[in-house]
N, C-alpha and C positions, 0 to 999 in steps of 0.2 A: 504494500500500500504506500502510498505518495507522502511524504511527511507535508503535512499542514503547518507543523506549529503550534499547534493550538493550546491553550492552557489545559492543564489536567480536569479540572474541573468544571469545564465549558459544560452548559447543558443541565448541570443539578442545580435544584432547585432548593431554595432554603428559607424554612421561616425561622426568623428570632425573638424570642420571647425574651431574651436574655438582658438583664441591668447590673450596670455595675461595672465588673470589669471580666469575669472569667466566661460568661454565656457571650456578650456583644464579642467578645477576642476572638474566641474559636470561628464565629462567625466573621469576623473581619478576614482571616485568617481563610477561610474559605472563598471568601468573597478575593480576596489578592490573587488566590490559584483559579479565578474562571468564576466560581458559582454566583449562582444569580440569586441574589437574600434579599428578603423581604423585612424589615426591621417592625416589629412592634412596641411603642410606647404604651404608658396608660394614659390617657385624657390630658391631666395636668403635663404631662412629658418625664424625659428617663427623670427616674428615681435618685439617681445622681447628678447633679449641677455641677458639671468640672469639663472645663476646655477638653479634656481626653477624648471626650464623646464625638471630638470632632475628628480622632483618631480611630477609636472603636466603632464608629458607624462610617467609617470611609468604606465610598465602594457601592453601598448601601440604599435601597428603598427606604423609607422611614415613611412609618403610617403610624397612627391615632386610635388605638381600638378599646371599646371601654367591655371589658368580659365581661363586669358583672351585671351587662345589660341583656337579655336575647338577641335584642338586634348582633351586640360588639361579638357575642359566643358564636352566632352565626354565621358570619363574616369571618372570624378566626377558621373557622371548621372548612369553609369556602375554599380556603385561602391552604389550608391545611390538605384538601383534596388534593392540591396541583402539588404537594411537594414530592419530595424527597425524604430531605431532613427537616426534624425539630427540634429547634436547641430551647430548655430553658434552665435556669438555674435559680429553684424557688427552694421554700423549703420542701420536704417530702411531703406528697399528698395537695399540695398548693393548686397544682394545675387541675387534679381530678376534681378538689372541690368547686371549683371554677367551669366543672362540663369539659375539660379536657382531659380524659383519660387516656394515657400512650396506648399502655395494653388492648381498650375497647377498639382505638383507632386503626390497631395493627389487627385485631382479627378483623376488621372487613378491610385491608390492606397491608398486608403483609411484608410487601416490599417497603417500607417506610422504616427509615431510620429516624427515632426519638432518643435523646441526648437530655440528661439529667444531670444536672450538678449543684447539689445541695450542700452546705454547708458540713453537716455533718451525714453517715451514711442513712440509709433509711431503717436499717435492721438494729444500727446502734440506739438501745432503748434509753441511755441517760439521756443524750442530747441531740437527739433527732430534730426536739421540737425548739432547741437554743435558736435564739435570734445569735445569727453568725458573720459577723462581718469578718471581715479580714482580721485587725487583732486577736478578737476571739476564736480564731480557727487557731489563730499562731499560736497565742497563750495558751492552750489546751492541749496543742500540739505538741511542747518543748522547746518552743522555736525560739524563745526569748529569755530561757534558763539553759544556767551553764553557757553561753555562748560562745564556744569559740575560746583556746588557752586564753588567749590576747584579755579576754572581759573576763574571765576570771580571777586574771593574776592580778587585775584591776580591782577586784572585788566590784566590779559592777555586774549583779542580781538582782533583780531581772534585767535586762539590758534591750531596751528597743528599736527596731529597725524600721523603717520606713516600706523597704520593697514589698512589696503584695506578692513574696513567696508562694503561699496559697494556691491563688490569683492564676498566677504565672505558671506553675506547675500541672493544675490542673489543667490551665487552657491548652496546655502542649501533649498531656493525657487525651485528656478530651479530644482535641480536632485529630490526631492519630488512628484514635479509634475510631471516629467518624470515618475517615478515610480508608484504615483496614477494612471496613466493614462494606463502604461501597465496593471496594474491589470485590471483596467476597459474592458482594450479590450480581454482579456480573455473571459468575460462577453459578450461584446458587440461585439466583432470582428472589433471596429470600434478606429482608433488613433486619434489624434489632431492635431490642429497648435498653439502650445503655446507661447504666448508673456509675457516673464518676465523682463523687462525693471529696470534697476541694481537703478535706481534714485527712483523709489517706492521699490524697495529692501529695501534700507538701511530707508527709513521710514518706515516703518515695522518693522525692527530691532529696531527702535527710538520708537516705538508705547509707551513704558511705561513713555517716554520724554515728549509726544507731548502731552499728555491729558489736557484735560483743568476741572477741578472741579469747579462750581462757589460755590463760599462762602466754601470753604477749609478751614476745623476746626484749631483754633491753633493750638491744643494739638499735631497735625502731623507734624507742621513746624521743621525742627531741627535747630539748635545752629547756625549754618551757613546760611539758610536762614532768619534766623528773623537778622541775622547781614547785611544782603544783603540789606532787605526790610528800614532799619536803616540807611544805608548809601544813601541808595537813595535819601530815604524822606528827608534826609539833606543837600543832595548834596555833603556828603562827599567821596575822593577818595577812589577806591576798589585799595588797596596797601600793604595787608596782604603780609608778607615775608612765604617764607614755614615753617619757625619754628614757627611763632605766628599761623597760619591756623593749627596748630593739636592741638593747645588746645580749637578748636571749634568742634571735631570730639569726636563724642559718646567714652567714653571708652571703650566698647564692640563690636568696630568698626573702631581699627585702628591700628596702628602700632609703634612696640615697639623695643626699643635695647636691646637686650640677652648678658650673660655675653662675649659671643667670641664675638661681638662688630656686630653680624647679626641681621639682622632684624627681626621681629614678625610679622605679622597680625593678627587680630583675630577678628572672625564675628561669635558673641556670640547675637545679639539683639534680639528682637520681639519674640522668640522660650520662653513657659513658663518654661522651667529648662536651657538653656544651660547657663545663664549667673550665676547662681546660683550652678552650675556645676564647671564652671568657678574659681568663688571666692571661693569655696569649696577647691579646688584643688592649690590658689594658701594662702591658711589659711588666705581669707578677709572675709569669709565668716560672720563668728561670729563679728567679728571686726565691719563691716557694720551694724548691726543688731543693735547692741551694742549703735554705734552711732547714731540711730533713724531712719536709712532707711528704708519706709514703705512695708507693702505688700499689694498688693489690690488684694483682690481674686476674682474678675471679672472686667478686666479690658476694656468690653462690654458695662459697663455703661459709663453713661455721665460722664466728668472728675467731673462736679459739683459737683458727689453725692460720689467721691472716699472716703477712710477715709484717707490720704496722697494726696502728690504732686506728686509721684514718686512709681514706681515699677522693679523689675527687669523682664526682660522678655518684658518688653514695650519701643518703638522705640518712639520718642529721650527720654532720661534722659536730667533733668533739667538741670542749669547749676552749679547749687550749688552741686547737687549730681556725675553732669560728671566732675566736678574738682577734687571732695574728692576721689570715686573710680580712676581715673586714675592718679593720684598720688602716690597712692599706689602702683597700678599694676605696674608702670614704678619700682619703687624700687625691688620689688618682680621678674620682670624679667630679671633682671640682676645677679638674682642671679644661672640662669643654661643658659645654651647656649640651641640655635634657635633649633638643634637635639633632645635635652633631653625636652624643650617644645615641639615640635609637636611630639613627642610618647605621652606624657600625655594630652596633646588635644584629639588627635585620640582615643588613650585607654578609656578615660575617658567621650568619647561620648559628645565634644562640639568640634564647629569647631573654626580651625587655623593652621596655615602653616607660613614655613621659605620663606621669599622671595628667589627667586633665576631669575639670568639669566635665557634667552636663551638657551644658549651655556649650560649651568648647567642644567638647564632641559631636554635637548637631551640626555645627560650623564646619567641621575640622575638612581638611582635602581630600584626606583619603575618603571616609566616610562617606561625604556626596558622589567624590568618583565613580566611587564600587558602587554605589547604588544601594548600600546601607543605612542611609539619611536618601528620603524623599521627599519633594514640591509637592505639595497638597492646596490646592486654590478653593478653601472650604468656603460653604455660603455666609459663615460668620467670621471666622477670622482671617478673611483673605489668604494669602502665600501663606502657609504654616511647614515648615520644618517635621518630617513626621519620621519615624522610624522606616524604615523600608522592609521586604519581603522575609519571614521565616525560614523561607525553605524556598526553593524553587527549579525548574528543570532549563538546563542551559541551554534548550535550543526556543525558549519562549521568554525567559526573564526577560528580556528587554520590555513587552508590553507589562510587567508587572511594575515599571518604574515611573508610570503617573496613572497611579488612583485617583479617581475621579471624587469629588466634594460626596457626603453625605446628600441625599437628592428627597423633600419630601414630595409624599405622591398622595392621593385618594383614593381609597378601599377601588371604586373600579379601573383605578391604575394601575393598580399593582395585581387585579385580576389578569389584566389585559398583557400585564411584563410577563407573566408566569405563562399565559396563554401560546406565549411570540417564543415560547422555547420548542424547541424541537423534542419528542416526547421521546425517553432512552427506553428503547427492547430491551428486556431481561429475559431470560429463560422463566417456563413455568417453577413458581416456587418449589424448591426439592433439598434435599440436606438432611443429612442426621441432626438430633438436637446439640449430639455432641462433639458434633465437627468444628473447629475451630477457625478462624478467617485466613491464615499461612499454613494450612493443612498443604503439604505437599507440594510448599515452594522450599528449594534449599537456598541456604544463603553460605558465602564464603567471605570471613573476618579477616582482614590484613591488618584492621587497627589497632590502635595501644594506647593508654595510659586509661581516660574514664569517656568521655562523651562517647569516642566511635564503639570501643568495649559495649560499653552499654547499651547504645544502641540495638546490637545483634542481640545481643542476650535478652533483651524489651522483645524484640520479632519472635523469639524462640517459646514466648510464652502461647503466641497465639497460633504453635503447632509446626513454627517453620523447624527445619533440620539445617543447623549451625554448624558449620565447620571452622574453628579458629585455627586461622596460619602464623605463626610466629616465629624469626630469625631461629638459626641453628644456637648463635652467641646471642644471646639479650642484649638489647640496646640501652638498658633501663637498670636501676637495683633492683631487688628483691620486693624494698619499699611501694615500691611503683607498680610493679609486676604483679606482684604473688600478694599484696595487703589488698588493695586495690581490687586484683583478680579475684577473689573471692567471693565480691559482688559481683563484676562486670562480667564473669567469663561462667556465671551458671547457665546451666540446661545448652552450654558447647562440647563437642570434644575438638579436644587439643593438638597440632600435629606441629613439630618443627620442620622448618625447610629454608635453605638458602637459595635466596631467588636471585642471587649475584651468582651462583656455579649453576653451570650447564645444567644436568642432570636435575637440578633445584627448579627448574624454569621449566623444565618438562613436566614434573611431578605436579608442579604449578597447574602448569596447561593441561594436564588432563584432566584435574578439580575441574578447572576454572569451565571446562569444556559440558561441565555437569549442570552447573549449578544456574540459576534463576538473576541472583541477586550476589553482588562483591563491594562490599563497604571497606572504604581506604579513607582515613584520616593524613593527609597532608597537603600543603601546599600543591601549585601546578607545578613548580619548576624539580616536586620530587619524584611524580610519576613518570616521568618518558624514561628513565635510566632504569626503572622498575619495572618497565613494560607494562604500565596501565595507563598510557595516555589511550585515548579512544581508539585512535588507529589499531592502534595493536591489540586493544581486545577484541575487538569486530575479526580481526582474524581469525583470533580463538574462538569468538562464541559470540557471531552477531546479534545474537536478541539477550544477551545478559542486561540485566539493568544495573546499571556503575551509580553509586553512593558515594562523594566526597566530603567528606568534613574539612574545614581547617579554620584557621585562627580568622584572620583577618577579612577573607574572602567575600565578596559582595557579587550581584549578578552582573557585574562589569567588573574589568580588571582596572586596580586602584595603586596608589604607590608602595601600599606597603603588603599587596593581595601576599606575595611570596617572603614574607616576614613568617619565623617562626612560633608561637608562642600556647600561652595554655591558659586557664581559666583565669587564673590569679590575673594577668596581662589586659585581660578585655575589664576588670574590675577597676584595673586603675585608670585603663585609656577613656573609658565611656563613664569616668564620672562617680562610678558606688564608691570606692574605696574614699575620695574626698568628702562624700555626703556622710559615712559609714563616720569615718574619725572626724567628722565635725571642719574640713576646712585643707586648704591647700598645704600648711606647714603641719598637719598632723596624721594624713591618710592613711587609713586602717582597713584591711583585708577584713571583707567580710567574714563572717565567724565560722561560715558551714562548709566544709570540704565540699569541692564539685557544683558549688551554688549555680555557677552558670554549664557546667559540664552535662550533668544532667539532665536539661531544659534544652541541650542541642544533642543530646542522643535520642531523643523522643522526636525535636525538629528533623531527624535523620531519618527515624520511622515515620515519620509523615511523607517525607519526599520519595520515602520507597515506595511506600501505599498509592501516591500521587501516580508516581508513575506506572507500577503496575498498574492499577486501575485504568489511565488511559493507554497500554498497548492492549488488554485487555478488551477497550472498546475499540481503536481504530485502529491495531496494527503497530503503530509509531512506539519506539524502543528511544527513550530518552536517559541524558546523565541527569542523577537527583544531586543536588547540593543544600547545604546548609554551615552553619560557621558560627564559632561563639562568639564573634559580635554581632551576628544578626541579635543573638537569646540577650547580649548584653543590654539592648534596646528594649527588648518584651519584657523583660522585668522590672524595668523603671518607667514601662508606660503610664503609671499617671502624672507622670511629669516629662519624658522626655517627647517634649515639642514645643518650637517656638513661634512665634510671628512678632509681626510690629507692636508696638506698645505692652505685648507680654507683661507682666505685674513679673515683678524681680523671683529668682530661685528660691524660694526661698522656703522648700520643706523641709520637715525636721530634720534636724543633721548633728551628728554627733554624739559623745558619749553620755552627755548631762541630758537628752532627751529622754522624757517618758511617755513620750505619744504624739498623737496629733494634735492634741491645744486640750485647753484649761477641762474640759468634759469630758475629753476620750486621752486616757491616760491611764499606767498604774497608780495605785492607791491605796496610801497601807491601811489595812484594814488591825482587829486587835492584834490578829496574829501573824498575819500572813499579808503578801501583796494581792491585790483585784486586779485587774485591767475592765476597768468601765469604761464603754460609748456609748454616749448618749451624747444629746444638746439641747438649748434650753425649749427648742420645741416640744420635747418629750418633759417638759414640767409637772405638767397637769399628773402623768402617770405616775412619774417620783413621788409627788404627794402623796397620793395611795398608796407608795411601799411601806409596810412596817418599818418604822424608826428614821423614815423623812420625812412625814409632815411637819409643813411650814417650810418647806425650800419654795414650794410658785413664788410663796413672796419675799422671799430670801435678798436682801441687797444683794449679794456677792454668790449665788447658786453652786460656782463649784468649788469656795471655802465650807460651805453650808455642807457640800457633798462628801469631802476631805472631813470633814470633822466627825460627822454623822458618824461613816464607815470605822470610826477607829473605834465606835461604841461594841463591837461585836467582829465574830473569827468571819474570814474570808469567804470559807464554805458556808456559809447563813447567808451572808450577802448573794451568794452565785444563788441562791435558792429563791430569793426571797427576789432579787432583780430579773432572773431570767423566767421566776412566774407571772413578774408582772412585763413583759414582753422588753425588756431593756437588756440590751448585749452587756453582758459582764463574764468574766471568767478568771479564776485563780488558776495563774501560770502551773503548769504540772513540767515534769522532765522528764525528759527520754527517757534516762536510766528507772526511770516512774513507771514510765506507759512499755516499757520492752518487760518488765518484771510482771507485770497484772496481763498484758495481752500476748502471752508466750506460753507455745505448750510443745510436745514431742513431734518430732516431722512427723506430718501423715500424709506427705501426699498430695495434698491438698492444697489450694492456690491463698485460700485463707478470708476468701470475700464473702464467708456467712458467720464474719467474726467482728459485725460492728466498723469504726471508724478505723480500729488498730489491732493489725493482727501480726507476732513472730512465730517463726519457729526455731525449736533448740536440733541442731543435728550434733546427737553425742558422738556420733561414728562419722562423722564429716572427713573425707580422703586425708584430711591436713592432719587427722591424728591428735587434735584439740577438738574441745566441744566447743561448736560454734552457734551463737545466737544470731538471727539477721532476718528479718523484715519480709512479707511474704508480695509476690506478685499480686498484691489485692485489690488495687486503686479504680481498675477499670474491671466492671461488673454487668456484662451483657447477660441480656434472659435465656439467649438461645446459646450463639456460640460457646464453644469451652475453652476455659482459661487452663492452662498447663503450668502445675507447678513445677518450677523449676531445678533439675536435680542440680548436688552442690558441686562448686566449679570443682575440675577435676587437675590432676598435678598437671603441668604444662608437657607436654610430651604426649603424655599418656594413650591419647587415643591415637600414635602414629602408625603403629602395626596394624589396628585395627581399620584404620581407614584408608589406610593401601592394600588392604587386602581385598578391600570392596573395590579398588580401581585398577583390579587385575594382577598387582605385584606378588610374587612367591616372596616368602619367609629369607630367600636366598637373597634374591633381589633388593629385599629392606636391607639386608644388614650390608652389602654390598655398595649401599649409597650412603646407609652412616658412616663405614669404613674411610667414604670419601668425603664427609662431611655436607654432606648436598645435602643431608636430612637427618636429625635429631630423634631422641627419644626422652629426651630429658637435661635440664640446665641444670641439676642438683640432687645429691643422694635426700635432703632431705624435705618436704614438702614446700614446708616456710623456713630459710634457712635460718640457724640459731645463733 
């Protein structure tokens, strides 16, 4: 068939019910890849009053419907005939009591995909019925306890962030699944009723937080945990100031002053050359050497047998070694400005970046080049600066890089838009109940470290069969590798193989010639010498669908598209890490490992879905792409956008915040903290709670509300606030919520276990009992979620999966001999 171009999602059809920020996303999100959405306000308009909306409904129909009328239920149902998709995100039950029931609507159509996203899950009976906005999803979550060594050693507990976490996570859940599941129904003829509930979101996004290792080797602890474990045991306070807390911080992991007086980051660790790249480049190289810094040329072995204490390329350095290198380097960078280091980072093939704002990042060159910042000519704020594409297929980005204003229309216009769509054949509805949406796509992993890992191992749930390819030699420590791998590399097996020796590149090509799907995390200028530029896999396997992650990357090539870098990188360039520490002389890594890693392994599985789905309908075999600065933009969407007259930056930021303003904040209560939002429009209701009457007429409402709470324990107030419909919640912690929602592996994917569900695998390959987080977040009626078995040691499945691609026993060992192929980096699982 002729390649068109066409967006993936040209033809579907979408209505959104959705307010706020995680139902309109998925729907914008849709709406950028092709689909035609119908936007729904109530009467008065969206339930949220914030510029964003001119973000979250770009692209978009915007109608007026009032449900609780017959006429508005009517019109909805109308409107709901022609679709596809229904996205809403109320509480559970909200839409059925309103005359919209998914279930009723899908037995007289079946093909219909409906999309749920509630606050908390529907089956979780404490707080199904909590008023849920963002903080209180967080606070409930763990998300604002313990944060991160950094705010502990601070003693700052609870500690609050700004990003809509939540928000964020779920919308990259959510429109994933939306999109696995149209492909499916190409397939199948048959849609879903998907429950993505935002409270197992944002655990999910935590999953690399939440794990529990027993007996956790030293040699992994870093500088700042073994200072944590030390204050404990002694009882001494956690009151590190932010300038003594970076001299706990890796030098190859943190942040420096350049000669114009900007800031540096630089995430040089665990990679066996980039930190030696590093020193190279800033003349410490010889210097260190000089001085006795070892090298250990496998740093797979037990630390016991190393011939040093220390190596470059291994995640944490001592503390004798992270004093001496970063001493130096602080001198060394001051001697070019923040510009003239990130050229010779980039150029020089190790990553690092200039912090910058927000605001500085919308602007910034690269950013608009690539196509990561887009012109948006909205009906209200003129030219607005808006985020650009999630994810998208390289032979159509270019139309995704001017979304058209939010457009309002009238109930028979928006008939009429739906009407003007071309209607998509599906097969008669058919499918087991328990066939799942990647039944019988294989997918082959080339990636490393967490976003693209993760990614595959996300597919793997929904039935695909994963093959993880990984170097003969590691490129990575063990840190990197095998802590990391634990999560990202479940329900794959594992094969080594060097795709630089001949015989390596064969073994390559005969997978590669199998499989469906090949996900590669790097830059363009890494594939061609890898043999995965396009050319050369169409040779091997024209209709494969190729998956690229990398850092910088935009649907246009930008100045810094072929710059190295990783999560930490996109946190300081786009702005979180200055808002996180309060300001450009104190910027603070956000708290959660993977924060943005995560949210672009899921944008990965979307671009897959995207694409399969449209070869699927027309034949066309396209490359999927996605990048952690695209996700570094989605999770600061209710602020990252600008236009003329913009009201100054000005949300919360820093360590001394406790929320969003004087009503929605923590709050000590007798015992404990609250996180209450409310405002003073909800007065009337306050009054009516036990033990606040007389705030309506309160001079001062949220002293009145501060004083109140300290009358009584936390847990009364959460009881007595969320009866009378007012969002509150006592922060709870991970190590809280993995203890009460953890039970023995069964098997089982964990989604009829509430908001939070682990499992303990005592016989986990790794030879420790491992705690960790189940595949639960995304909860279809029909298809089956696949729990995921535990990642298995690296190597391990190499015999086994060449024996399925024809090789004799003789022939494996024959290519280890030659090193073209691996069975294993280390006698011991997680090395000691």
């Amino acid at each position: 068939m002729g390649k068109s171009n066409q967006l993936p999602f040209s033809g579907v059809k979408v209505i959104d019910f959705g307010q706020y920020i995680a139902g309109p996303a998925v729907a914008m999100i849709l709406a950028d890849l092709g689909a035609t959405v119908i936007h729904i306000d109530p009467p008065a308009g969206p339930l949220w009053d914030s510029p964003a909306n001119a973000v979250l409904n770009r692209g978009k129909h915007c109608l007026q419907i009032d449900l609780k009328t017959d006429k508005g239920l009517e019109e909805a149902k109308d409107l709901i005939r022609r679709a596809d998709v229904v996205i809403e995100n109320f509480r559970p039950g909200v839409m059925a009591r309103l005359g919209l029931d998914f279930a009723k609507l899908r037995e007289a159509r079946p093909e219909l995909i409906t999309l749920s996203m509630p606050g908390f899950a529907s089956n979780d009976q404490l707080r199904r019925e909590w008023r849920a906005f963002e903080p209180i999803i967080a606070a409930a979550s763990g998300v604002f306890t313990d944060m991160g060594q950094n705010r502990v050693l601070m003693g700052i507990n609870p500690s609050f962030s700004p990003l809509p976490l939540a928000s964020a996570y779920g919308t990259m859940l959510a429109v994933s699944a939306v999109a696995l599941a149209l492909q499916a129904r190409q397939r199948t003829g048959m849609g879903d009723e998907i429950e993505v509930p935002l409270a197992s979101a944002v655990m999910e996004g935590l999953s690399y937080n939440s794990i529990h290792i027993e007996n956790y080797p030293e040699r992994y602890k870093t500088l700042r945990e073994k200072e944590i474990e030390r204050r404990r045991s002694t009882n001494l306070p956690m009151d590190l100031s932010y300038e003594a807390l970076q001299e706990y911080l890796d030098p190859f992991y943190r942040t420096y002053e350049c000669a114009d007086g900007r800031k540096f980051y630089t995430v040089c660790p665990s990679h066996r050359s980039h930190a030696r790249r590093c020193l190279q480049a800033m003349g410490l190289y010889e210097e260190m050497l000089e001085a006795g810094l070892p090298r250990v040329d496998d740093p797979y072995l037990p630390i016991r047998e190393w011939e040093g204490n220390a190596s470059l390329g291994v995640y944490p350095l001592p503390e004798e070694w992270a004093k001496r290198i970063s001493a130096r380097m602080k001198e060394v960078f001051r001697t070019k400005t923040a510009a003239e280091w990130e050229k010779i980072f980039g150029e020089g093939g190790f990553p690092g970046a200039a912090h910058r704002t927000t605001r500085e990042w919308l602007h910034d060159d690269h950013a608009n080049t690539a196509g990561l910042v887009v012109n948006v000519d909205d009906l209200e704020y003129g030219v607005m600066k808006q985020p650009g594409p999630v994810a998208w297929l390289e032979d159509c980005a270019e139309s995704m890089l001017s979304p058209a204003s939010r457009h309002p229309v009238t109930f028979r216009d928006a008939l009429a838009i739906l009407d003007e769509q071309e209607r998509t054949e599906l097969p008669a509805p058919s499918g087991a109940p328990t066939q799942g949406w990647l039944d019988g796509v294989r997918v082959l992993d080339l990636t490393n470290v967490i976003a693209g890992p993760h990614s595959a191992s996300f597919l793997g749930r929904f039935g695909a069969d994963v093959i993880k390819l990984d170097p003969v030699v590691p490129n990575y420590d063990p840190w990197n590798t095998v802590v990391f791998g634990m999560s990202s590399a479940r329900g794959k097996r594992s094969v080594l193989v060097d795709l630089n020796h001949p015989d390596g590149r064969e073994v390559f090509a005969r997978l590669a010639r199998s499989v469906d799907v090949i996900v590669m995390n790097a830059p363009d200028r890494q594939l061609e010498p890898l043999g995965l530029d396009e050319a050369s896999l169409r040779s091997i396997n024209p209709g494969v669908i190729f998956c690229q992650l990398d850092c910088f990357g935009g649907p246009r090539r930008g100045p810094r598209t072929d710059y190295l870098g990783y999560d930490d990188l996109i946190q300081a360039c786009t702005g979180i890490m200055v808002r996180f520490g309060g300001g450009m002389e104190t910027p603070e890594e956000h708290a959660h490992v993977g924060t943005i890693d995560v949210m672009c392994g899921f944008a990965a599985a979307l671009g897959v879905a995207a694409a399969l789905y449209r070869k699927a309908k027309t034949g066309e075999v396209g490359r999927a792409r996605t990048s952690l600065s695209a996700l570094g933009n989605l999770v600061q969407i209710p602020f990252a956008y600008d236009y003329a007259n913009r009201p100054p930056f000005d949300e919360p930021s820093g360590r001394e915040v406790s929320g969003y303003g004087a009503m929605s904040r923590f709050v000590r209560a007798a015992d404990d903290w609250i996180y209450v939002d409310t405002n003073e429009s909800e007065l009337n209701e306050l009054d009516r709670v036990e033990g606040l009457a007389g705030i309506a007429a309160a001079k001062d409402p949220a002293a009145f509300l501060a004083s109140a709470l300290g009358t009584a324990s936390a847990a009364s107030w959460q009881i007595r606030l969320q009866a009378a419909n007012i969002a509150a919640a006592v922060p709870d912690n991970i190590v809280n919520l993995r203890r009460h929602n953890s039970r023995p592996s069964d098997d089982r994917p964990g989604i009829d276990n509430g908001s939070y569900s682990f499992s303990v695998y005592a016989n986990h390959p790794s030879g420790r009992c491992v705690t960790q987080l189940d595949p639960f977040a995304i909860r279809p009626r029909h298809a089956r979620i696949r729990a995921l078995a535990p990642a298995e040691k690296f190597g391990a499945s190499t015999y086994t999966v060449l024996r399925e691609f024809g090789y004799s026993d003789a022939e494996i060992e024959i290519l280890i001999a030659r090193h073209a192929i691996g069975d294993s980096w280390s006698e011991e699982y997680l090395p000691s």
